[in-house]
C-alpha positions, -999 to +999 in steps of 0.1 A: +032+063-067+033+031-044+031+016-009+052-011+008+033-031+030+059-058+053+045-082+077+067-111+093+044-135+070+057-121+035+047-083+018+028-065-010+032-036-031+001-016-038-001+012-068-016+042-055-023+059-088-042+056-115-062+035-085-056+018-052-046-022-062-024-046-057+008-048-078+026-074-063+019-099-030+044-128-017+035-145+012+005-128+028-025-148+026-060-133+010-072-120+040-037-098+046-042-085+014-075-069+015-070-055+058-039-039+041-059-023+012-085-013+032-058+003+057-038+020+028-079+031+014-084+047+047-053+064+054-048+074+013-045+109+019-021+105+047+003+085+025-003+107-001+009+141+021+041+118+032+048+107-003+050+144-016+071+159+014+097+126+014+099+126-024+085+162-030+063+168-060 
């Protein structure tokens, strides 16, 4: 399970599973990085509930 994270500067991809980290960041500066972790951190169970009723499981 993963997140997309797009932002006119460049994007990331962050694993959700086994843990919360970044798999994969072009263009977003250090600072990007981490407010988008801790946004995906405090939402988790959110994107979690979408996750399973978009892709079921």
């Amino acid at each position: 399970m993963h997140v997309h994270v797009a932002h006119t500067d460049g994007e990331a991809k962050f694993w959700l599973e086994p843990a919360i980290e970044l798999a994969l960041g072009v263009g977003l500066s250090q600072s990007q990085i981490r407010e988008a972790m801790t946004v995906i951190v405090e939402h988790e169970e959110e994107i979690r509930h979408a996750w399973s009723t978009h892709f079921g499981g």
